[in-house]
C-alpha positions in Angstrom: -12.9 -18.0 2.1 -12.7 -14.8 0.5 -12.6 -14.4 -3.2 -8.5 -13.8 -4.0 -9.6 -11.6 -7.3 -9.7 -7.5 -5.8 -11.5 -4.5 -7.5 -13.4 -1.7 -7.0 -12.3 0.8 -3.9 -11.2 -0.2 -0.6 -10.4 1.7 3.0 -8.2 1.3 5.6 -9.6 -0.3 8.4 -9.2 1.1 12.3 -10.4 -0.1 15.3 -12.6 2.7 16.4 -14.3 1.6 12.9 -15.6 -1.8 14.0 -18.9 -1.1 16.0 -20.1 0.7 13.3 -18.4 -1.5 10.0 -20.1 -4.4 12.0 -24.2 -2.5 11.9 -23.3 -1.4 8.2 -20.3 -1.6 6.0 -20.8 0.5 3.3 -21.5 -0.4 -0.3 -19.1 2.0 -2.1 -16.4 0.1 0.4 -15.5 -2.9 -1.8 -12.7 -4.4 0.7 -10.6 -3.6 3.4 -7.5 -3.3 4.4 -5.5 -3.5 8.1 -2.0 -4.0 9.0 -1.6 -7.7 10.5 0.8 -6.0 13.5 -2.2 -4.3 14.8 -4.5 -8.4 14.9 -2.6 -10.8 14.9 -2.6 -11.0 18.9 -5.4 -9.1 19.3 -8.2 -11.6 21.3 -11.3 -10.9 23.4 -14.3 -8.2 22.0 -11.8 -6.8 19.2 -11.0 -10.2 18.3 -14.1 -11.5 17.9 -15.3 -8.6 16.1 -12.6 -8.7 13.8 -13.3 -12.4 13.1 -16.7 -11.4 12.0 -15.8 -8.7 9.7 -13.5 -10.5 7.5 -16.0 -13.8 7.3 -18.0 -11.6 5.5 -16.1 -8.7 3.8 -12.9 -9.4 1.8 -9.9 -7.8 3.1 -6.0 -7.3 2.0 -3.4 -6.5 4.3 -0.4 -3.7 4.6 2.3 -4.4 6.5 4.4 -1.8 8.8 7.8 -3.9 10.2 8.8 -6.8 7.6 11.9 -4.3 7.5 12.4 -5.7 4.1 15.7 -3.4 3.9 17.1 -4.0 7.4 20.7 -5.3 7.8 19.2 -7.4 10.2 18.0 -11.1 9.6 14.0 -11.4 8.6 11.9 -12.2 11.2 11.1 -15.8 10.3 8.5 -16.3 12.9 6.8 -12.9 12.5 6.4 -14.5 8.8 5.5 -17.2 9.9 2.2 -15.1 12.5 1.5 -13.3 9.5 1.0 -16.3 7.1 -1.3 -18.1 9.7 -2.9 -14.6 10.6 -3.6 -14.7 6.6 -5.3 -18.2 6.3 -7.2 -18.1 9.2 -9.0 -15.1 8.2 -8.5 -16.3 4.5 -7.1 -13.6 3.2 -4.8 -13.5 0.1 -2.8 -10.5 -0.6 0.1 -9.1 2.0 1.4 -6.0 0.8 4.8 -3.8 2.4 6.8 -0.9 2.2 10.0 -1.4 -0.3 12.2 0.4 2.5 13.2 -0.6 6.1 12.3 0.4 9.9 15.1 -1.6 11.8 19.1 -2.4 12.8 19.8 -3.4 15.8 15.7 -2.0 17.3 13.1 -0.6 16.2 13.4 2.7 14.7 9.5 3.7 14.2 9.6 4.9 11.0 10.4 4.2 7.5 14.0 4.3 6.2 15.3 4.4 2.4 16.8 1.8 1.5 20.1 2.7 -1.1 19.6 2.7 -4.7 22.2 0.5 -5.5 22.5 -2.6 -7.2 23.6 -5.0 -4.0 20.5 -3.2 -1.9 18.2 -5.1 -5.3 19.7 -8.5 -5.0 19.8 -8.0 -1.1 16.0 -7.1 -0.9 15.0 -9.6 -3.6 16.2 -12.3 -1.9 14.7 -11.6 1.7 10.7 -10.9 -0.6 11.4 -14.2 -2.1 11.8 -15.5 1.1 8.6 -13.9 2.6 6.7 -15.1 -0.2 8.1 -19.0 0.4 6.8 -18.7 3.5 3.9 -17.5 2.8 3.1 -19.3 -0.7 1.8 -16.4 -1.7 3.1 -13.4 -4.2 3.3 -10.7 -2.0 3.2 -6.7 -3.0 5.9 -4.3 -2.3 4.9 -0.4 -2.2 7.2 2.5 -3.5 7.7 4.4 -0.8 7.7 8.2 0.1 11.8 9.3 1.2 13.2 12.2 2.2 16.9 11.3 1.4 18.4 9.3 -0.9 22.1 7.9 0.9 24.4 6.2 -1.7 22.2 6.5 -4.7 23.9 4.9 -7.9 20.3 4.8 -9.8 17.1 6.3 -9.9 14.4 5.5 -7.9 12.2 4.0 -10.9 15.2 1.9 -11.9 15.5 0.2 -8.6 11.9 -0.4 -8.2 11.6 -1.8 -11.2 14.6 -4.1 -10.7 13.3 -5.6 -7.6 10.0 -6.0 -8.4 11.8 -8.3 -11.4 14.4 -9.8 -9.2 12.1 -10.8 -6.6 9.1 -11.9 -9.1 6.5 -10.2 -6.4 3.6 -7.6 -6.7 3.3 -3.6 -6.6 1.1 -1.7 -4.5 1.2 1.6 -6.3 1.1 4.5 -4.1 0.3 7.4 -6.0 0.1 10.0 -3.4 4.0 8.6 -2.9 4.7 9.3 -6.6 3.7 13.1 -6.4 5.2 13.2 -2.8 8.8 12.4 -3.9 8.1 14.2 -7.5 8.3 17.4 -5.5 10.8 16.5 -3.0 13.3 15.3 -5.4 12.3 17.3 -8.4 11.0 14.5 -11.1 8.2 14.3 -13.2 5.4 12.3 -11.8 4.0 11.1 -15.1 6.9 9.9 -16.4 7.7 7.8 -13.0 4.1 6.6 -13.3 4.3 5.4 -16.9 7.4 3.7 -16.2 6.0 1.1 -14.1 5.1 -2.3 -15.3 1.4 -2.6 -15.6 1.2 -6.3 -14.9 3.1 -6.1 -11.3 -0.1 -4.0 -10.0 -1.7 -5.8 -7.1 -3.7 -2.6 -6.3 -3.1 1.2 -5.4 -3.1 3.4 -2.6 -4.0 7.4 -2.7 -3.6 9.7 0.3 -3.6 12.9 1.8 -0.1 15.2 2.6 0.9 17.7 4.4 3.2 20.6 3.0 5.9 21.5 4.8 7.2 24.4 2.1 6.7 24.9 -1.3 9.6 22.3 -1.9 8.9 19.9 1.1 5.8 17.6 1.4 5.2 15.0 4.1 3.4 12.0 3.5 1.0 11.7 6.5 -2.2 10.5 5.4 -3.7 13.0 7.6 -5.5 15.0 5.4 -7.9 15.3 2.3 -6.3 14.3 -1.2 -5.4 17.0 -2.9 -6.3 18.0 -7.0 -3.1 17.3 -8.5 -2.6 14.0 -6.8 -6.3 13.2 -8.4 -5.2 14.0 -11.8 -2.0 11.7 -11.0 -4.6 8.6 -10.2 -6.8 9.8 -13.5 -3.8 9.1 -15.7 -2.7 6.4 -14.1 -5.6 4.6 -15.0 -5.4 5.8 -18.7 -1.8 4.4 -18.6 -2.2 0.8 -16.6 -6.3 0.8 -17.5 -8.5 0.8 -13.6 -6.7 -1.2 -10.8 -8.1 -1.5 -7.5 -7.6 1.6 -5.3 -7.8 2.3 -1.4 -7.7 5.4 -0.1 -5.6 5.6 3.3 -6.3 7.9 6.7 -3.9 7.3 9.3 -4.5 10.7 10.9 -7.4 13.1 12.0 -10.0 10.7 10.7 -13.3 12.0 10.2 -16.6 10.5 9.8 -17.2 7.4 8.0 -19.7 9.9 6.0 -16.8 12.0 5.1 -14.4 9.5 3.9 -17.2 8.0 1.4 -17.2 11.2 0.0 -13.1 10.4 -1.4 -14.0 6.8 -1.4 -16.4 7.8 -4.3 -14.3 9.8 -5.5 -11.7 7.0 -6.8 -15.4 5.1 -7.8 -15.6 8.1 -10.2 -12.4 8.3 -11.8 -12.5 4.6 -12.5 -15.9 4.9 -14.3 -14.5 7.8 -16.3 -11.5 5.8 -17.2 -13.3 2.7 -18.0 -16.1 4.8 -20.2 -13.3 6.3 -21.9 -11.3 3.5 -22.6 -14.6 1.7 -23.9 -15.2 4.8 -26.3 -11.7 4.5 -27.8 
């Protein structure tokens, strides 16, 4: 069973990744994270190489169609995969996106779900849910959106009020944060500050792709840029060093090449925690 307590820096795990996690997992790689959509049913060589990997590394997991926004009814027995999917491979923390990806199919991507006050108690009742099911406190990630239909609140006071209503977890995304500071034109510090310290599961950075000077795309296809650094610096000085993972969907390079970032995060939190010793 894998020790429930995270820290340090993690990466996303893909399946071209498993021959070579399997000969050497790096030591800079403090855990690992997959989406259970992608394992649960997944048997044979993968299986069994999967199996391996997460009796000896720990691992969290990132969901991709909970749908936690969806006017249709939760999945109950897709809950119900993901909790035994957890305990057999004893992992502890399930994370998702605060948004939705279906009504009446699958749409394939992720969809905003209205910043209003009936979209908190309707959300905060189906993570509640989850979380029954899964007797665990699960995370919910703020999510990158490109529109923002029947907004009656900001996006930081809607966050916050689910993450109260429901009683669950954050996975702060901080490439998301400077994402959406562009797109909708507010200050990422101040968004970053505002979020409560002791809802932090663990973090996420990432890479973009800019579309225009006023347009950015969260693809996680690309290198992490300076300013979304900086963003990660100060949110350590603001919520102290939280456990990071650094995310590649996309035009993945080199396990050689992604330590390079993965070391990067390993820096900034020394820096944070030498500073924060020193004051």
């Amino acid at each position: 069973m894998q020790n429930s307590l995270l820290n340090g820096v993690g990466l996303g795990l893909r399946r071209e990744m498993l021959d070579e996690m399997l000969e050497h997992c790096p030591e800079a790689i403090n855990f690992l994270e997959v989406a259970p959509e992608n394992w649960i049913k997944l048997g044979g060589k993968f299986g069994r190489q999967f199996r391996e990997l997460t009796a000896k590394h720990r691992f969290v997991t990132h969901g991709l169609s909970l749908s936690l926004g969806s006017p249709d009814p939760l999945d109950i027995e897709f809950v119900k995969d993901v909790k035994a999917f957890l305990d057999l491979h004893g992992i502890e923390h399930y994370s998702e996106h605060l948004s939705y990806c279906s009504g009446q199919g699958h749409m394939y991507d992720l969809m905003p779900i209205p910043f209003t006050e009936e979209a908190i108690h309707y959300v905060a009742k189906r993570i509640r849910c989850v979380q029954d099911i899964l007797e665990r406190q699960i995370a919910v990630e703020n999510v990158s959106y490109y529109a923002a239909p029947g907004q009656e609140m900001s996006e930081i006071d809607f966050t916050n009020a689910v993450l109260e209503e429901a009683d669950c977890a954050l996975l702060l995304d901080v490439n998301n944060i400077y994402v959406n500071s562009v797109n909708h034109r507010y200050d990422a510090r101040t968004f970053l500050e505002a979020l409560p310290t002791q809802r932090i599961m663990y973090g996420h950075i990432a890479g973009h792709y800019d579309e225009a000077e006023d347009l950015i795309v969260d693809t996680h296809g690309a290198d992490v840029i300076e300013p979304v650094w900086e963003l990660l610096a100060h949110a350590y000085q603001v919520h102290g060093v939280f456990p990071t993972l650094l995310e590649r969907d996309f035009n993945i390079p080199p396990i050689e090449e992604l330590l390079i970032e993965v070391n990067q995060i390993h820096q900034i939190q020394q820096s944070a925690l030498t500073l924060s010793q020193s004051a």
